[in-house]
Biopython code that builds the backbone (N, CA, C, O; Angstrom):
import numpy as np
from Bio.PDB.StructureBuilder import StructureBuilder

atoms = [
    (1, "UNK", "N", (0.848, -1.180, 0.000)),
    (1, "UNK", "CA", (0.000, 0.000, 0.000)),
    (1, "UNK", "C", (0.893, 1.243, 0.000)),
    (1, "UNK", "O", (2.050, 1.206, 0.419)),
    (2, "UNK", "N", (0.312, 2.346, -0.486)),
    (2, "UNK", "CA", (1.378, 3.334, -1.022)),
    (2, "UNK", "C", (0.992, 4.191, -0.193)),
    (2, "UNK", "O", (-0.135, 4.602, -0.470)),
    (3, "UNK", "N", (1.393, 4.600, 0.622)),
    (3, "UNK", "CA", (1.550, 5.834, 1.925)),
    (3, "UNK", "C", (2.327, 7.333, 1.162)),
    (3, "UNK", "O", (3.344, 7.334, 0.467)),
    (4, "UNK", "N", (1.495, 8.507, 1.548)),
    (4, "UNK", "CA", (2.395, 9.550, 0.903)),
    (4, "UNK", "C", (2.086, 10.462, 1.941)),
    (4, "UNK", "O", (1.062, 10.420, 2.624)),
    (5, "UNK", "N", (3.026, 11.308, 2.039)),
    (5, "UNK", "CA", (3.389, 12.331, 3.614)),
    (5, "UNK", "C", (3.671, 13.767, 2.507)),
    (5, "UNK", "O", (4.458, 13.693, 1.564)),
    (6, "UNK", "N", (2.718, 15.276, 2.900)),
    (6, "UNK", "CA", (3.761, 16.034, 2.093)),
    (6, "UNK", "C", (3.171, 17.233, 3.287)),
    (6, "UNK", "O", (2.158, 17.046, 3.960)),
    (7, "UNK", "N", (4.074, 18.522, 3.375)),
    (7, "UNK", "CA", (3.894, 18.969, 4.147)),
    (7, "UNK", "C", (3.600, 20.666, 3.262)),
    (7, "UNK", "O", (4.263, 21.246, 2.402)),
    (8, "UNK", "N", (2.276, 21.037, 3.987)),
    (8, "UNK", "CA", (1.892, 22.317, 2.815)),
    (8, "UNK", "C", (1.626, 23.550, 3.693)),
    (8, "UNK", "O", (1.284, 23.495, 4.874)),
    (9, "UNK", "N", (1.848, 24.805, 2.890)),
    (9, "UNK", "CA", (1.659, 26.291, 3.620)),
    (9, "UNK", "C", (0.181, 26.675, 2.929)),
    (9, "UNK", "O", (-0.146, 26.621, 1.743)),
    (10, "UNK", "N", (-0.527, 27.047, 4.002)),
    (10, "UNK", "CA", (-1.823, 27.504, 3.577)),
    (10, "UNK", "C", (-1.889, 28.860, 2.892)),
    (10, "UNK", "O", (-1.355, 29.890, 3.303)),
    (11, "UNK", "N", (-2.442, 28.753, 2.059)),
    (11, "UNK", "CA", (-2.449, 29.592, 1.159)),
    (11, "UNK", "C", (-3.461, 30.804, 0.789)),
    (11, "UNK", "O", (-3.117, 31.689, 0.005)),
    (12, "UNK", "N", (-4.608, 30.782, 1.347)),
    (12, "UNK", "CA", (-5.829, 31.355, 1.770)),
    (12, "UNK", "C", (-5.128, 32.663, 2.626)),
    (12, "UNK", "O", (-4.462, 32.631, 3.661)),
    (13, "UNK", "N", (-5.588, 33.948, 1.694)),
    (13, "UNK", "CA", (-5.438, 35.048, 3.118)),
    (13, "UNK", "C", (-6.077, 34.740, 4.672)),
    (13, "UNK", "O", (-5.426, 34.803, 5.715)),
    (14, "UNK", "N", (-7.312, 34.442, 4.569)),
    (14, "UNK", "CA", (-7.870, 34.226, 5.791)),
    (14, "UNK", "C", (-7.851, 32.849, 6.285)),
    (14, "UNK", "O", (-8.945, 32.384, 6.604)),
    (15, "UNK", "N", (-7.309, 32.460, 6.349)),
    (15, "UNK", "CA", (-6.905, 31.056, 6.575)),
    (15, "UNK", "C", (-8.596, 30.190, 6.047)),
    (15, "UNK", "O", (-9.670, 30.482, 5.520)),
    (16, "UNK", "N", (-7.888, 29.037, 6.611)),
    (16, "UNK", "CA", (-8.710, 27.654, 6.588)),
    (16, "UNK", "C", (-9.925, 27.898, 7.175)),
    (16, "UNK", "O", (-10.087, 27.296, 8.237)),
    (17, "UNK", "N", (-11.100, 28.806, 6.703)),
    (17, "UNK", "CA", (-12.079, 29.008, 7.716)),
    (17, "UNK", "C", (-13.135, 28.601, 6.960)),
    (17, "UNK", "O", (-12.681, 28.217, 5.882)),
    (18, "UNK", "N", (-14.521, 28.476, 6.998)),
    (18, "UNK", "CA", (-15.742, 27.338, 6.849)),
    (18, "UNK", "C", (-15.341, 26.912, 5.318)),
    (18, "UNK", "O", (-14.663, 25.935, 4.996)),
    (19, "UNK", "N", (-15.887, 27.818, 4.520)),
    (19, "UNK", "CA", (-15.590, 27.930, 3.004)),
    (19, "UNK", "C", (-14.789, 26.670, 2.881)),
    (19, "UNK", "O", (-15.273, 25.551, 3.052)),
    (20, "UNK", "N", (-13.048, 27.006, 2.456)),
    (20, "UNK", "CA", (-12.353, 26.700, 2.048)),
    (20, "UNK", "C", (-12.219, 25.166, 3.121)),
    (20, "UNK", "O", (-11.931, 24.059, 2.665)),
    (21, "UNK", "N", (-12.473, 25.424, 4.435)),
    (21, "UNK", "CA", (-12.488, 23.713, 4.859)),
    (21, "UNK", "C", (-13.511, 23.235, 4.684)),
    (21, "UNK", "O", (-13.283, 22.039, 4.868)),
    (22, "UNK", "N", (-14.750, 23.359, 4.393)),
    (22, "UNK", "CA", (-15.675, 22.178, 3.936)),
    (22, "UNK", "C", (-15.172, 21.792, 2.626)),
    (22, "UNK", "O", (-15.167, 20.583, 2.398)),
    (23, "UNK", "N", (-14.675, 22.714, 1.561)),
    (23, "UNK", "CA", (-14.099, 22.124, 0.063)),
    (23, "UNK", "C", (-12.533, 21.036, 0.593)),
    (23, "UNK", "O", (-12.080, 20.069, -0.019)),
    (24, "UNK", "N", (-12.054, 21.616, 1.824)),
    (24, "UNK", "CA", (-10.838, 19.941, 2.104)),
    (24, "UNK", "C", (-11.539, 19.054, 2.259)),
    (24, "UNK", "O", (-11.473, 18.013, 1.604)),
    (25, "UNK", "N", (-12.420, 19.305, 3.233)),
    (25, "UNK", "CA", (-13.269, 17.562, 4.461)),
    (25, "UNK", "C", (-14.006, 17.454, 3.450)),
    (25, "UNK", "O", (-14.942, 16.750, 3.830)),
    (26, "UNK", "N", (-14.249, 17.872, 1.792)),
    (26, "UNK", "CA", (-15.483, 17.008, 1.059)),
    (26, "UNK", "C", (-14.542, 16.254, 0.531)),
    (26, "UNK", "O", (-14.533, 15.052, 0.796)),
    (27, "UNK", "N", (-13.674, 16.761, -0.229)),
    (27, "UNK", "CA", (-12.069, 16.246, -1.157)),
    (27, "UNK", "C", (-11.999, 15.247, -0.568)),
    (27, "UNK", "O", (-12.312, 14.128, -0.976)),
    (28, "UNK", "N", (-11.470, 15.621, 0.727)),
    (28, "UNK", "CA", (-10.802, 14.270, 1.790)),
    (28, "UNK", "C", (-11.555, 12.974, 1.654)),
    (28, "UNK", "O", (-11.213, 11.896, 1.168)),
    (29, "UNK", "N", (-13.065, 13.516, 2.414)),
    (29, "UNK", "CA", (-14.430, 12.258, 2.054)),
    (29, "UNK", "C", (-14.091, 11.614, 0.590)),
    (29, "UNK", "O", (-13.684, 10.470, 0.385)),
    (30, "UNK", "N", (-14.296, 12.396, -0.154)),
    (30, "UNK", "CA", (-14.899, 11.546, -1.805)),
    (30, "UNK", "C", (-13.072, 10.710, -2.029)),
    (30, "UNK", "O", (-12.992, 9.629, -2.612)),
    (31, "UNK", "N", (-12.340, 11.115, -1.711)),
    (31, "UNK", "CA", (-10.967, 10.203, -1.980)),
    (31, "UNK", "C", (-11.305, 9.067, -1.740)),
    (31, "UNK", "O", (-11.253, 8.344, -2.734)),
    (32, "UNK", "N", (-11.797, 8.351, -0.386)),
    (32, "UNK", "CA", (-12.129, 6.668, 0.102)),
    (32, "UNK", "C", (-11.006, 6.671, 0.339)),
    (32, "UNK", "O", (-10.709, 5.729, -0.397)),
    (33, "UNK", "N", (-9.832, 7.042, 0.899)),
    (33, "UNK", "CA", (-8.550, 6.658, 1.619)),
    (33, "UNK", "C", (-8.761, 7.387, 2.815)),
    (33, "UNK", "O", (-9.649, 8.175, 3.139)),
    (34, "UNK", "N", (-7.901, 7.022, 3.320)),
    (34, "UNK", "CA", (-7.706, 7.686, 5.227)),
    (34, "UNK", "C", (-6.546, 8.465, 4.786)),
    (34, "UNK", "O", (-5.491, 8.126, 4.250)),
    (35, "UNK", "N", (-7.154, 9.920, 5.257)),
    (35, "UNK", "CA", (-6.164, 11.057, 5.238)),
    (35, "UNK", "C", (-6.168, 11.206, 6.435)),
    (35, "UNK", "O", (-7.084, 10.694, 7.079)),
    (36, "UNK", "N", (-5.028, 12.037, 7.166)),
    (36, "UNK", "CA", (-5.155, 13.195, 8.271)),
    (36, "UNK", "C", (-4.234, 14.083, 7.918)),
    (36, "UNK", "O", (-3.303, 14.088, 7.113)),
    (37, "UNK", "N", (-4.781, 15.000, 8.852)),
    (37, "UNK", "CA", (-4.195, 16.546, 8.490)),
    (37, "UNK", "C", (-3.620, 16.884, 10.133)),
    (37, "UNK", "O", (-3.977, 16.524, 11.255)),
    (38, "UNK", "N", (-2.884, 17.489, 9.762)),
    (38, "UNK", "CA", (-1.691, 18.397, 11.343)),
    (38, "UNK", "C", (-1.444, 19.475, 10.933)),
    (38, "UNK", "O", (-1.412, 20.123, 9.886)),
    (39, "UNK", "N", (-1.204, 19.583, 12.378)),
    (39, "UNK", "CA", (-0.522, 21.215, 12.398)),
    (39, "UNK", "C", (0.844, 21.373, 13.215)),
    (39, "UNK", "O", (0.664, 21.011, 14.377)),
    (40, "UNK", "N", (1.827, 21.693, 13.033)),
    (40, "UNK", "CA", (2.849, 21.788, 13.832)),
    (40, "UNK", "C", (3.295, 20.128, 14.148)),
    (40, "UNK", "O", (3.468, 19.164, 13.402)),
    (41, "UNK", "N", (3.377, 20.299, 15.496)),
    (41, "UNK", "CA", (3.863, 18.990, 16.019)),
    (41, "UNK", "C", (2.696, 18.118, 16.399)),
    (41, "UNK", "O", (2.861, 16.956, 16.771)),
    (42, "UNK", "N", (1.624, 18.637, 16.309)),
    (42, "UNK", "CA", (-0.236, 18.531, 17.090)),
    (42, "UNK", "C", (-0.592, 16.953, 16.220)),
    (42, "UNK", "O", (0.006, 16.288, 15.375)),
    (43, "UNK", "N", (-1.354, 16.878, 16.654)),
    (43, "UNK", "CA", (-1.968, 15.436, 16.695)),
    (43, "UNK", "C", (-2.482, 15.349, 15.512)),
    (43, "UNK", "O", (-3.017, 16.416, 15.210)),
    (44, "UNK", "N", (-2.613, 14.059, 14.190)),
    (44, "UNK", "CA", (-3.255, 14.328, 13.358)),
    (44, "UNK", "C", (-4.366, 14.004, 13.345)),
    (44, "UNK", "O", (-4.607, 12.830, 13.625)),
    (45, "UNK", "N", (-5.488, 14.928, 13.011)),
    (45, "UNK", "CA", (-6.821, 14.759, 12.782)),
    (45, "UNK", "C", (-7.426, 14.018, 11.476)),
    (45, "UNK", "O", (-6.632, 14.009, 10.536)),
    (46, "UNK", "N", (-8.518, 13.470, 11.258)),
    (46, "UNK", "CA", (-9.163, 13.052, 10.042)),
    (46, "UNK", "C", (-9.386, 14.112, 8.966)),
    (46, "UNK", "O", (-10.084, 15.090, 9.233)),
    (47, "UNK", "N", (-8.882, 13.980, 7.883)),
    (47, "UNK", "CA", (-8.964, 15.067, 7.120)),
    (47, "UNK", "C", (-10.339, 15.482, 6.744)),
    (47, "UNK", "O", (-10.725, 16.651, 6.720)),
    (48, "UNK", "N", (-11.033, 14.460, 6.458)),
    (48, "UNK", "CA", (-12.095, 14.843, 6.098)),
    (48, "UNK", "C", (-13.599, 14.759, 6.917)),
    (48, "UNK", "O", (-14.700, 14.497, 6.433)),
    (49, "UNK", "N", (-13.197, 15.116, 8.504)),
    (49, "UNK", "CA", (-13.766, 15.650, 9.493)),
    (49, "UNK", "C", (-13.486, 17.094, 9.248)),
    (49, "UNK", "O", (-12.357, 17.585, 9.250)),
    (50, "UNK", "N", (-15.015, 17.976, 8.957)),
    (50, "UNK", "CA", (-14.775, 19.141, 8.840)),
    (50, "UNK", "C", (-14.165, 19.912, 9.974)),
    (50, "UNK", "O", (-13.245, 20.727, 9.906)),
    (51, "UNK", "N", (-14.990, 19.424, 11.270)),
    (51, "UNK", "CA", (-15.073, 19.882, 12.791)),
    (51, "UNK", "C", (-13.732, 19.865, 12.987)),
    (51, "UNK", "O", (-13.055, 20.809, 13.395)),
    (52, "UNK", "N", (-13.182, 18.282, 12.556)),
    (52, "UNK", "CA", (-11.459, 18.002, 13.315)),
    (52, "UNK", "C", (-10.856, 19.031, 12.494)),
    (52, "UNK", "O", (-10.056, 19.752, 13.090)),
    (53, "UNK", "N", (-11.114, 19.343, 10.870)),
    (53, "UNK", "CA", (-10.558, 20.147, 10.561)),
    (53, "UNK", "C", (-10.233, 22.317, 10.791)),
    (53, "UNK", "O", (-9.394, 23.213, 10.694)),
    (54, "UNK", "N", (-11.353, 22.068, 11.060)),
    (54, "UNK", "CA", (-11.508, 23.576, 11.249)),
    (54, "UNK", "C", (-10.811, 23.724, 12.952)),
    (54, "UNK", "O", (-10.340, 24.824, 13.242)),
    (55, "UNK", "N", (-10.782, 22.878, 13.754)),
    (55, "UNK", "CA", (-10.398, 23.103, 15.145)),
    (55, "UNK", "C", (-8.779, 23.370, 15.268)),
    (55, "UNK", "O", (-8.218, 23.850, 16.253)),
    (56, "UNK", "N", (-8.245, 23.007, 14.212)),
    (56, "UNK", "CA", (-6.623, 23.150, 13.923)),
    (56, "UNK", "C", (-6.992, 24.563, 14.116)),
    (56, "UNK", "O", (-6.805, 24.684, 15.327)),
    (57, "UNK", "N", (-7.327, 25.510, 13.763)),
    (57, "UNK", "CA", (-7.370, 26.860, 13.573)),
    (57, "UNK", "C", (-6.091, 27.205, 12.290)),
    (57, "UNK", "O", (-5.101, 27.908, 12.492)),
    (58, "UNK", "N", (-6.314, 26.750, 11.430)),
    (58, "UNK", "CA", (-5.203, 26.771, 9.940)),
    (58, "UNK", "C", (-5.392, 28.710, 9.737)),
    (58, "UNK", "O", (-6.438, 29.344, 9.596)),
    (59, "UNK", "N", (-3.839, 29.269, 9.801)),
    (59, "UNK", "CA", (-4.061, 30.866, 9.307)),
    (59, "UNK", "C", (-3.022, 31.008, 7.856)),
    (59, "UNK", "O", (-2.169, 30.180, 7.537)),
    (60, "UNK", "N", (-3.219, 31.759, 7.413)),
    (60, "UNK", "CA", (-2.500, 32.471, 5.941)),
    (60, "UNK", "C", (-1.046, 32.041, 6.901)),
    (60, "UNK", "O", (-0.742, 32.433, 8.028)),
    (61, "UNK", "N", (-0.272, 31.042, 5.929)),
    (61, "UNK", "CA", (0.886, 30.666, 5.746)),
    (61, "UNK", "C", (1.469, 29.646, 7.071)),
    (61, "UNK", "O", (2.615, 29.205, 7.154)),
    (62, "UNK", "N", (0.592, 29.466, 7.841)),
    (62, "UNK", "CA", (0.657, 28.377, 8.688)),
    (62, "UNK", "C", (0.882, 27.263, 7.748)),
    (62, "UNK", "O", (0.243, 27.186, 6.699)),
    (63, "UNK", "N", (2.199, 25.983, 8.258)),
    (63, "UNK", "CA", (2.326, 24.830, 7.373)),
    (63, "UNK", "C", (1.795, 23.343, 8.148)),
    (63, "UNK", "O", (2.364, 22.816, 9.104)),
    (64, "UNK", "N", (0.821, 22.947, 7.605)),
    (64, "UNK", "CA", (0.195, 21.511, 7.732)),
    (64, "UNK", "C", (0.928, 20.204, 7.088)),
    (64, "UNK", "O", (1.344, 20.356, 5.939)),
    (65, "UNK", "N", (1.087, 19.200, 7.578)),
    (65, "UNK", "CA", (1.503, 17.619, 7.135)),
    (65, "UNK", "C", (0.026, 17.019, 6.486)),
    (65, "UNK", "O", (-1.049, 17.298, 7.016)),
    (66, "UNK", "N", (0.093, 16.477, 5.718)),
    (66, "UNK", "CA", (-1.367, 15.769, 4.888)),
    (66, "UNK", "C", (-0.927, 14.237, 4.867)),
    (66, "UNK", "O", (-0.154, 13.909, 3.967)),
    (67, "UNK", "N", (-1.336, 13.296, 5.750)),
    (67, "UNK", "CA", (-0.761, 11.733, 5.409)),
    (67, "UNK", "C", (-1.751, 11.061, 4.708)),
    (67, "UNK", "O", (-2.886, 11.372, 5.069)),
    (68, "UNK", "N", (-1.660, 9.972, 3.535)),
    (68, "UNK", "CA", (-2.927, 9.467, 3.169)),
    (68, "UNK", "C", (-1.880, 8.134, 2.676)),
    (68, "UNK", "O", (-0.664, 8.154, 2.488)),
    (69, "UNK", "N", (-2.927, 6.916, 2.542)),
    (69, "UNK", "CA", (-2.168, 5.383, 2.907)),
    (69, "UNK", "C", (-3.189, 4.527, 1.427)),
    (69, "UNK", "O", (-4.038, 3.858, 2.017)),
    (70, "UNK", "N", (-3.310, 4.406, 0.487)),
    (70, "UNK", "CA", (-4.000, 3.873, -0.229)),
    (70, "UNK", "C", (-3.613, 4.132, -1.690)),
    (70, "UNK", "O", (-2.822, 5.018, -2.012)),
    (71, "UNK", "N", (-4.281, 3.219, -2.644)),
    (71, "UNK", "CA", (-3.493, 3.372, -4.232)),
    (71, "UNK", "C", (-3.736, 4.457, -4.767)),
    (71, "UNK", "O", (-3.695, 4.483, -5.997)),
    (72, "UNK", "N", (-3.989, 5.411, -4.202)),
    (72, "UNK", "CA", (-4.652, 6.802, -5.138)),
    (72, "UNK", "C", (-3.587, 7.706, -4.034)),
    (72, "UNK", "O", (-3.329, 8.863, -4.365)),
    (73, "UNK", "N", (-3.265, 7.415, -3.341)),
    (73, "UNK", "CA", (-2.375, 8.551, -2.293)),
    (73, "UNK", "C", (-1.857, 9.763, -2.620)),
    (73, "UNK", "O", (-2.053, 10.877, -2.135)),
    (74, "UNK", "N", (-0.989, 9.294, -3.741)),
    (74, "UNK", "CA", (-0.641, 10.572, -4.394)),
    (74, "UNK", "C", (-1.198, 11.668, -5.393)),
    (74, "UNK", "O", (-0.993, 12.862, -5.611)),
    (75, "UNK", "N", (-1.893, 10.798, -5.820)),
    (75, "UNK", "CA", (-2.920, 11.942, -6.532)),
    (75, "UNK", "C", (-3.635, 12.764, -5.350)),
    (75, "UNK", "O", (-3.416, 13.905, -4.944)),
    (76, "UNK", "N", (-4.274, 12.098, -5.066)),
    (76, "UNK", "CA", (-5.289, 12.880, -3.884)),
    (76, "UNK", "C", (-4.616, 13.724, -2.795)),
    (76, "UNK", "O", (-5.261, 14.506, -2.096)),
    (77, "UNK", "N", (-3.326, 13.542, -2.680)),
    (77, "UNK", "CA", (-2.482, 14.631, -1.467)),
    (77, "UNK", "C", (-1.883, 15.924, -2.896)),
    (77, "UNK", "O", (-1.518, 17.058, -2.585)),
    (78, "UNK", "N", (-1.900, 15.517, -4.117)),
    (78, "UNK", "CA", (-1.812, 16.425, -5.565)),
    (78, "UNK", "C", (-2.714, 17.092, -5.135)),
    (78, "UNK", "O", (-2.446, 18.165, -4.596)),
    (79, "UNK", "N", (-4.007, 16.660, -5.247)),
    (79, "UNK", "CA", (-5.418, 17.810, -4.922)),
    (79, "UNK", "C", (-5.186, 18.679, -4.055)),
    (79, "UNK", "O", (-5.006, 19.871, -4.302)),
    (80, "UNK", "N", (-5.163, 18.065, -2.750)),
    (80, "UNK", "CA", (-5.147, 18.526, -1.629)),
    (80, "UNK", "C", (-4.490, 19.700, -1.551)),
    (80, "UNK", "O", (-4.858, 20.846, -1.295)),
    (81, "UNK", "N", (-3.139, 19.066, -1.899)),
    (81, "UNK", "CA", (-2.054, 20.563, -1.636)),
    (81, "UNK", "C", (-2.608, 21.616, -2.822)),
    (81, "UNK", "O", (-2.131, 22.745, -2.715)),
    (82, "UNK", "N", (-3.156, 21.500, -3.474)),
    (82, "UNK", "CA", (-3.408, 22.774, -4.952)),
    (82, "UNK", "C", (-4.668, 23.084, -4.159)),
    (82, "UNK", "O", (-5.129, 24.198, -4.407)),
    (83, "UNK", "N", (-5.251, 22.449, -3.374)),
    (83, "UNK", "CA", (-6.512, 22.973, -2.745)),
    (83, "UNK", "C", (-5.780, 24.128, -1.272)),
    (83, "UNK", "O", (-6.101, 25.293, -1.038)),
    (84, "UNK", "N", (-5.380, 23.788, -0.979)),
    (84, "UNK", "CA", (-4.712, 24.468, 0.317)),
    (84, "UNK", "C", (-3.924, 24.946, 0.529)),
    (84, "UNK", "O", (-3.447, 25.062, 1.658)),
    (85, "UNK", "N", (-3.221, 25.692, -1.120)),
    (85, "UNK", "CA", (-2.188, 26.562, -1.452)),
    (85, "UNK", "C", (-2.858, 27.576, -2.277)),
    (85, "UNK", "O", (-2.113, 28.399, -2.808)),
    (86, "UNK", "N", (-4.040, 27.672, -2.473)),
    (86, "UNK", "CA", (-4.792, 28.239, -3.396)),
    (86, "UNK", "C", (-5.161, 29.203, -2.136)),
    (86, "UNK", "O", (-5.431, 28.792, -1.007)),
    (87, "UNK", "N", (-5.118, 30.715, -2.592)),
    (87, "UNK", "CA", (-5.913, 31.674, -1.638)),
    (87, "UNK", "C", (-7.375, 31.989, -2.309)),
    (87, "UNK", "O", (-7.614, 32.831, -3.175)),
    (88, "UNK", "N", (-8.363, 31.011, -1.625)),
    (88, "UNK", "CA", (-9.686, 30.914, -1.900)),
    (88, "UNK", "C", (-10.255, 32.745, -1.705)),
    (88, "UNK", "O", (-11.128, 33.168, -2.463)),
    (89, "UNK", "N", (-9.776, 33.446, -0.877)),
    (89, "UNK", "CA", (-9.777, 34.651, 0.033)),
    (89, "UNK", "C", (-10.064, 36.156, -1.620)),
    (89, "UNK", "O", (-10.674, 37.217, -1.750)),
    (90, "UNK", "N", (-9.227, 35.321, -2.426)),
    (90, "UNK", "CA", (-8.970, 36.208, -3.917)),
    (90, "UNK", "C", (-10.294, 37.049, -4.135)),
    (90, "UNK", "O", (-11.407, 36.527, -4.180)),
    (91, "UNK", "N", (-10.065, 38.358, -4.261)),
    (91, "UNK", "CA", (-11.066, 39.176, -5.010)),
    (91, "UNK", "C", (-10.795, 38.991, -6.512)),
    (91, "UNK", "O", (-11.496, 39.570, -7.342)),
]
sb = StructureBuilder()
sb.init_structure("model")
sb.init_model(0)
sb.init_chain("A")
sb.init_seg("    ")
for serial, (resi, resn, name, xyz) in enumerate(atoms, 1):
    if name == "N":
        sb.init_residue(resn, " ", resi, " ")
    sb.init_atom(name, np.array(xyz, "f"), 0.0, 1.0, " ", f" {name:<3s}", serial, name[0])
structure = sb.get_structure()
């Protein structure tokens, strides 16, 4: 099984707030692999728990770890990071 680890800077002026984390925790869901998401040294949460996600408190340029363990791993941590380097925040 193919495990992939990558570690990303949020990219959103206003950080990770409802918006932009319900579009991770849906991503995360529709993958069918087990992701989690961290912050710092902090515990990893289910990625695609919106709640676990939004409780990180993710801000503009704070850097997160994304782990995911299944045959699609790398694609789907591909998404992820273009999802959470993207400043959703854009006028």
């Amino acid at each position: 099984m193919t495990q992939v680890t990558r570690t990303v800077r949020i990219g959103s002026t206003h950080g990770l707030h409802a918006r932009p984390a319900k579009m991770f925790a849906q991503k995360a869901k529709d993958a069918g692999i087990p992701i989690t998401i961290s912050k710092d040294a902090g515990a990893p949460v289910n990625a695609a728990s919106i709640l676990g996600v939004i409780a990180l408190g993710l801000n503009y340029g704070d850097y997160v770890t994304l782990n995911a363990s299944g045959p699609t791993a790398e694609a789907v941590i591909d998404d992820l990071t273009e999802l959470l380097s993207t400043d959703h925040d854009e006028a």
